[in-house]
N, C-alpha and C positions, 0 to 999 in steps of 0.2 A: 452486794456481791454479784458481780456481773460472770456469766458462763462464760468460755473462749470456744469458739469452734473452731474442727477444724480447717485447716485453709483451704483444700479441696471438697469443701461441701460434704454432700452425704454419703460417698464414697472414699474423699479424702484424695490428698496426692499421691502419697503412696499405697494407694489401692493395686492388687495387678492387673494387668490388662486382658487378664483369664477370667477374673472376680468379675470386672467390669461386662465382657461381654456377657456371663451367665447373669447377672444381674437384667442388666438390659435384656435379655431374649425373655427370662422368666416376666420382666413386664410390659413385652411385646406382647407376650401370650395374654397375662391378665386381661389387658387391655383389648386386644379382639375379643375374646371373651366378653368383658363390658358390652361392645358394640354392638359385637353380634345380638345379643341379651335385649338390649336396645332395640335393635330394628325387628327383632321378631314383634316384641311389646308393640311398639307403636305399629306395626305392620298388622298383627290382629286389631289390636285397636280399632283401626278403620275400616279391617276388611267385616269385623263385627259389627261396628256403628250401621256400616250400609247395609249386611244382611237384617238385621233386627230392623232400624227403618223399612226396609223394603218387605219384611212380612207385617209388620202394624200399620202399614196405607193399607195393605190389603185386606188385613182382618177389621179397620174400621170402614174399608167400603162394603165389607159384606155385610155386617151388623148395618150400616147405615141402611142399606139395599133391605135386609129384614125387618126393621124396623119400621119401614113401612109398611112391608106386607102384615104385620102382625097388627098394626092399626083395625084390622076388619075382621079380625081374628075372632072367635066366640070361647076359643079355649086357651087363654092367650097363656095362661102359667101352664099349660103343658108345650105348645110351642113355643117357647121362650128356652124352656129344658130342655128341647129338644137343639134350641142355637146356644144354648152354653155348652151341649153334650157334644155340636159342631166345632166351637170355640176352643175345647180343648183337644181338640185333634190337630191344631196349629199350632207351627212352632213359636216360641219364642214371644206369645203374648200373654196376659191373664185375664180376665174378665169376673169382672162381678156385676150381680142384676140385684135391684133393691126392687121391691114391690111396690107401690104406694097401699095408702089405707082398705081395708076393704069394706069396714062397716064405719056408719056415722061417722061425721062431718062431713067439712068441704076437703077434697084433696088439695093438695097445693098446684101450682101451676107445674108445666114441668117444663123446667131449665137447669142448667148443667150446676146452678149455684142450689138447687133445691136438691141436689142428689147428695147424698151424704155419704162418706168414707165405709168399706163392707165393717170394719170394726165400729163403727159410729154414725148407723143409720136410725133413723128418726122412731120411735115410742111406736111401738104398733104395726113396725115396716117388716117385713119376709124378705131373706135375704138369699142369693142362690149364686154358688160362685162356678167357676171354671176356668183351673187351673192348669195350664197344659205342661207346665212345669210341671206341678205333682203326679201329673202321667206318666211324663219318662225324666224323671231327674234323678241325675245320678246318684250312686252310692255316697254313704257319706264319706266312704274313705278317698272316694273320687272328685269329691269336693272341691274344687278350686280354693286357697286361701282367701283369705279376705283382702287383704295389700293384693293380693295377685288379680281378682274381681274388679276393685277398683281401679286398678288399672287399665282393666281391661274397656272395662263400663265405661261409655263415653257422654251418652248424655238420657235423662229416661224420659219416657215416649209418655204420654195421659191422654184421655180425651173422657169425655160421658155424651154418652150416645139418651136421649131419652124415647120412649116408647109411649105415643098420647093417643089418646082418640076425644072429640072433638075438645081440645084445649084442654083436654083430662092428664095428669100422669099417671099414667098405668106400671108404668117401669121406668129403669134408668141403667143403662146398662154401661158399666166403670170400665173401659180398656186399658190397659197398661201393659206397654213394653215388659219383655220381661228375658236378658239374656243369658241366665245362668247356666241353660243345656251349652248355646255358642262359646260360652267362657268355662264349658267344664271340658266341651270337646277342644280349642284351645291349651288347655292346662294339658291335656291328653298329652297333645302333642308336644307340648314345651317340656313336660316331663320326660319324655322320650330323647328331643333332642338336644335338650341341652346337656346331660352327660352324656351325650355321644360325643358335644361339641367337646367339651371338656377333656373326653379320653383324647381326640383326635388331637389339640394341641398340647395335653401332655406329652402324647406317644412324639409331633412335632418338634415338641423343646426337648426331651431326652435326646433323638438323633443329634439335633441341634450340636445338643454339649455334648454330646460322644464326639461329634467332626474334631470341635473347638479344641477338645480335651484330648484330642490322636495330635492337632496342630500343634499345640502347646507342648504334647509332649517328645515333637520332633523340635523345636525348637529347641528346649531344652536341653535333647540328646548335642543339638548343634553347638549349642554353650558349651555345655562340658567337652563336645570334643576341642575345641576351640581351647579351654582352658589346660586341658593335657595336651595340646599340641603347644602353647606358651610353655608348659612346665618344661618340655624336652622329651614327653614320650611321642615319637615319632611313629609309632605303629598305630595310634587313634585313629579310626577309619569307624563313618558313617555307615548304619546299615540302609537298606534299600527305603528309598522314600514310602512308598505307600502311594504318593502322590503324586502328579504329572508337576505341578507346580513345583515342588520340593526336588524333583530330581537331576535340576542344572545344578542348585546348591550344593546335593551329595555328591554329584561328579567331580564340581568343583574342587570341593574340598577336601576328597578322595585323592585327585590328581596332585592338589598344593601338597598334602601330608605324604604323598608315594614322592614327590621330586623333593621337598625338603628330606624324607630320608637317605633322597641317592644323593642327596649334595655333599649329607652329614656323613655319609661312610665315604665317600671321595675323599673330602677334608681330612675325616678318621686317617683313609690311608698314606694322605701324602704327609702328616704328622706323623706317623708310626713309620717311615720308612726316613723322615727326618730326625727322628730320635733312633733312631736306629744307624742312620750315618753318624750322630752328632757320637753314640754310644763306641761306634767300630773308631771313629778320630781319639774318641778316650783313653779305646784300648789299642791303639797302636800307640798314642803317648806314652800309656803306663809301660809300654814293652821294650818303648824306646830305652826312657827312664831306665828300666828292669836290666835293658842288656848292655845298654852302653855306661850308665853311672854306675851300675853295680858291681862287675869286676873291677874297673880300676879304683872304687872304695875299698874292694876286698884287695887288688895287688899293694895298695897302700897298706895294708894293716901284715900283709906277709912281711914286708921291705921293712916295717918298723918294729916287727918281732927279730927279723933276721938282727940289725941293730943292737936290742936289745941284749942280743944273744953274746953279738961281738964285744961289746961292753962289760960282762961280766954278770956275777951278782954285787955288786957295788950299788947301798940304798941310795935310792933319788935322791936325797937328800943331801947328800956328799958329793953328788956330780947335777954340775947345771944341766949340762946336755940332757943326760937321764932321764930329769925332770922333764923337760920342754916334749920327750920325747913321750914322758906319759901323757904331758896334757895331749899332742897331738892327736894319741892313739883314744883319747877321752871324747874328743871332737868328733874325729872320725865314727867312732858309736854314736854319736848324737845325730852325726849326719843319715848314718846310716837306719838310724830308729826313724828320723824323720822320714828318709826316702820312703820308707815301711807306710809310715799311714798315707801319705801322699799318692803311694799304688793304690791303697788301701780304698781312699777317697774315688780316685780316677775308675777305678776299675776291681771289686773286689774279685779274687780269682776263683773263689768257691762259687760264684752265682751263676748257674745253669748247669751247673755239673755237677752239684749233690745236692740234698733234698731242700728244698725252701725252708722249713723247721728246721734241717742242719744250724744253715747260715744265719738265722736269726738268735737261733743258739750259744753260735760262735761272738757274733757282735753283744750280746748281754753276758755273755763271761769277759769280754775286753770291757764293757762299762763298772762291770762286778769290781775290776780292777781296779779301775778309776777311782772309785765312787766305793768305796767298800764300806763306809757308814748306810749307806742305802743297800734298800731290800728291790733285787731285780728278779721277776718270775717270768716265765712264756708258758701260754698255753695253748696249743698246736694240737688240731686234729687233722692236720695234713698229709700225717703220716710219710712216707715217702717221696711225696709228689716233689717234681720241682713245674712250673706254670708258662715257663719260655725264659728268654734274659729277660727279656723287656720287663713285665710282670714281675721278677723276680727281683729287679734290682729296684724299681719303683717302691716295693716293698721296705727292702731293704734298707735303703734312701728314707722311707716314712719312719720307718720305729726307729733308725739314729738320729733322723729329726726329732720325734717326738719325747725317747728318755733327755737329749740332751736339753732341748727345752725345760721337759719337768726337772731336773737337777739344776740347771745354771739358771731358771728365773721364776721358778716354784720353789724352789728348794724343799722337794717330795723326800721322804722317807721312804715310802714304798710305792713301786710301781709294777704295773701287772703289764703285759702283753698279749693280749688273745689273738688267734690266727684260724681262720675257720670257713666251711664253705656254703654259704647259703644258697637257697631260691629264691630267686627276686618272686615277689607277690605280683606284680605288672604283668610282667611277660614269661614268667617261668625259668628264663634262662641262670646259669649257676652264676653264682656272685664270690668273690674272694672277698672277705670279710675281714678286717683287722683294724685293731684299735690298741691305745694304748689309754691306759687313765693311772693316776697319780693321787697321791692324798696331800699333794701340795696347796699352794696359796692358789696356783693357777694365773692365767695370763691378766694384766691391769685393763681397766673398762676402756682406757684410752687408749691401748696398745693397737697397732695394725699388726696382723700378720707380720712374721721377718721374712728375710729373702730367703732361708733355707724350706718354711714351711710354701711361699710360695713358688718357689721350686717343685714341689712337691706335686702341691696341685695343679700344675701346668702339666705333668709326665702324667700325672692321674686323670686328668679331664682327656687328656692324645691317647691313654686306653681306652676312653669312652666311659669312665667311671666318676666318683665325685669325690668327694673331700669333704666332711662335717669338722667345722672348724672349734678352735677348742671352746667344751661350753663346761660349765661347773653345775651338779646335779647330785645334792643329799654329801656334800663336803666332799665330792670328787670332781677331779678335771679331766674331761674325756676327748679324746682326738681320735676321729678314725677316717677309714675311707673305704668304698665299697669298688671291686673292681669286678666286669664282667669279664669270663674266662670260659676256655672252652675248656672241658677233663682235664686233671693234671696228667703230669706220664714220668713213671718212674725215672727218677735223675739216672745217669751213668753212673756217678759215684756214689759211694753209702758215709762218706764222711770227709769233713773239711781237709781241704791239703791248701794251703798256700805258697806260693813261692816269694820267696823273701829274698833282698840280695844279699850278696854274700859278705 
């Protein structure tokens, strides 16, 4: 079974690039750390090796230098004690003196191979040491480690000094390096500085990742504004860099998101003053329609009752004319019903002049109509308001789109209407809130929008609002759209009137 690693190593590819640099900084620091650790080490090292050599040349030319005077000596174990009681008053050496024999036999010659170790001198030998160590060595808590000594210790110093008179050994006096004081004085200071060094790059690499961790998290702010100025909130604005680097980019993007807003209400208004002509072309159609087709349908139906009058009561059915003259006057209603929705559609006359709730009132008792197997509700906390025409017909225009949707391609039984005014979470400002949902089948997965509902969302997006297109949620199908609006303001009228022709 073979492991897979992954592709970017021990970070990986998608590592982020925040991970990445705190990683690296933390083993920036490790690693001076190491180094420095290093050059102290080897830097004592040698500055030891040379003191410790440079007092054991000295303390074996002095013993050398005594060791002659002591040749002629008549008290030679008292001055001998008195150069080992000199011996240890120097740093960094030890000394040990062996005696030779004092009674019977021959002694041995004396050379540095006759002088025997202070733990393993010869049957009968007096041993006298001086240890300048044991003078002033340190505490044991001040001790140097052992790993830490070694390393320190670079190489050890020996020599045997012997002390004769004529070819006799009288003494032999062991010198040996010895740098435990210089490697505890050492340790002194490595214990000192190395957690200062330690603090010093800690406290380095925290700023470190504070800078990284302020950049990062201005970039980030730069993303998300970037992504809500994609979504279409146009009031995302940078706060103040912090940083000389960062603050062409906030201008930058300050200035792009301040002119993409003034473009977006320019646009807004020359679409709102375009549907606002296309709406005034509507209703001078509908008025047209209204004043010029509507009397002469209604002087036709006076001219065919007059007729009728002339003719008698004599049943339709006995007179052809009669007849012809019903059907005409049958036609003439039809025409006239039609003329009816056709203003209806063009231009309804209730909208802006009684309350928005009114008018959507009056349209779900005309679908009530239609549709009388179905259950049609509105729920309206609008109360009085009407929102402008604009507003009010875009409305309007949405819930006949949306019941007649849900009736002719859901086939809903019951549908609800809510109407209501929110606060946008974004920016605070009021939202006109409406939807309409259905307990129908709801729109088919391959279906596009029709041209009624896109219609819809064209006049809804020129009020600067949107359109959530039909989605189905827990067996219901939901259409709405959110528009922003300044305060409603009480309609002029408190109830539907339309004018109809005659």
């Amino acid at each position: 079974m073979t492991a897979t690693r992954s592709p970017g190593g021990f970070l990986g590819r998608q590592t982020s690039l925040q991970a990445r640099m705190t990683a690296g900084l933390l083993l920036i620091g490790l690693g001076a750390w190491i180094a420095l650790t290093l050059v102290i080490v080897v830097n004592a090292r040698i500055a030891t090796g040379r003191e410790v050599e440079s007092s054991f040349l000295i303390a074996e030319r002095f013993v050398q230098e005594r060791a002659e005077a002591l040749q002629s000596s008549d008290r030679i174990e008292e001055d001998i004690a008195a150069l080992m009681a000199q011996l240890a008053e120097m740093r960094h050496v030890r000394a040990t003196v062996v005696f030779g024999p004092r009674h019977g036999g021959e002694s041995p010659r004396a050379s540095p191979e006759d002088a025997r170790d202070t733990r393993g001198g010869a049957p009968g030998d007096e041993e006298l040491s001086a240890e300048a160590a044991d003078a002033d060595d340190p505490d044991e808590e001040e001790r140097a480690p052992a790993l830490f000594a070694s390393l320190i210790n670079s190489s050890a110093l020996h020599t045997f000094v012997p002390v004769t008179r004529n070819d006799t050994r009288l003494a032999t006096i062991d010198l040996r390096s010895d740098p435990s004081d210089e490697i505890a004085e050492v340790w002194e200071d490595f214990r000192f500085v190395l957690p200062l060094t330690m603090i010093y790059g800690f406290l380095v690499s925290v700023v470190a990742l504070l800078y990284v961790r302020r950049v990062f998290l201005k970039l980030k702010q730069t993303s998300t504004a970037l992504i809500d100025l994609k979504d279409g909130n146009l009031a995302a604005r940078l706060p103040e860099a912090g940083f000389a680097e960062f603050a062409p980019v906030t201008a930058g993007f300050n200035e792009l998101a301040a002119s993409l807003n003034a473009r977006t209400r320019s646009n807004q208004q020359l679409a709102n003053r375009l549907l606002t002509a296309h709406e005034e072309e509507r209703r001078r159609l509908a008025n047209d329609l209204h004043d010029e087709l509507g009397p002469n349908l209604f002087s036709l139906r006076v001219r065919l009752s007059e007729l009728k009058r002339a003719m008698g009561d004599e049943p339709a059915t006995n007179h052809p004319a009669r007849r012809s003259l019903a059907e005409l006057e049958s036609g003439i209603a039809d025409v006239q019903m039609l003329l009816r929705r056709i203003l209806s559609r063009l231009k309804p006359m209730s909208i802006g002049s009684v309350p928005l709730a009114d008018s959507l009132q009056a349209l779900v008792s005309e679908y009530r109509q239609t549709a009388p197997e179905a259950t049609i509700c509105l729920a309206a906390t609008t109360a009085s308001l009407s929102f402008g025409e604009a507003v009010d017909l875009t409305v309007y225009r949405f819930v006949g789109e949306g019941i007649l949707n849900a009736l002719r391609h859901g086939r809903a039984s019951t549908i609800a209407v809510a109407l209501r005014i929110e606060t946008d979470a974004a920016d605070g400002v009021p939202v006109l809130a409406v939807s309409v949902s259905d307990d129908g089948t709801g729109p088919a997965a391959d279906t596009a929008g029709g041209i009624g509902l896109s219609a819809v969302r064209d006049r809804v997006e020129t009020l600067g609002g949107s359109l959530c297109e039909p989605a189905r949620r827990d067996g219901t199908t939901v259409v709405a759209i959110r528009i922003p609006t300044v305060a409603g303001k009480p309609a002029r009228m408190t109830s539907v009137t339309e004018r109809t022709p005659a």
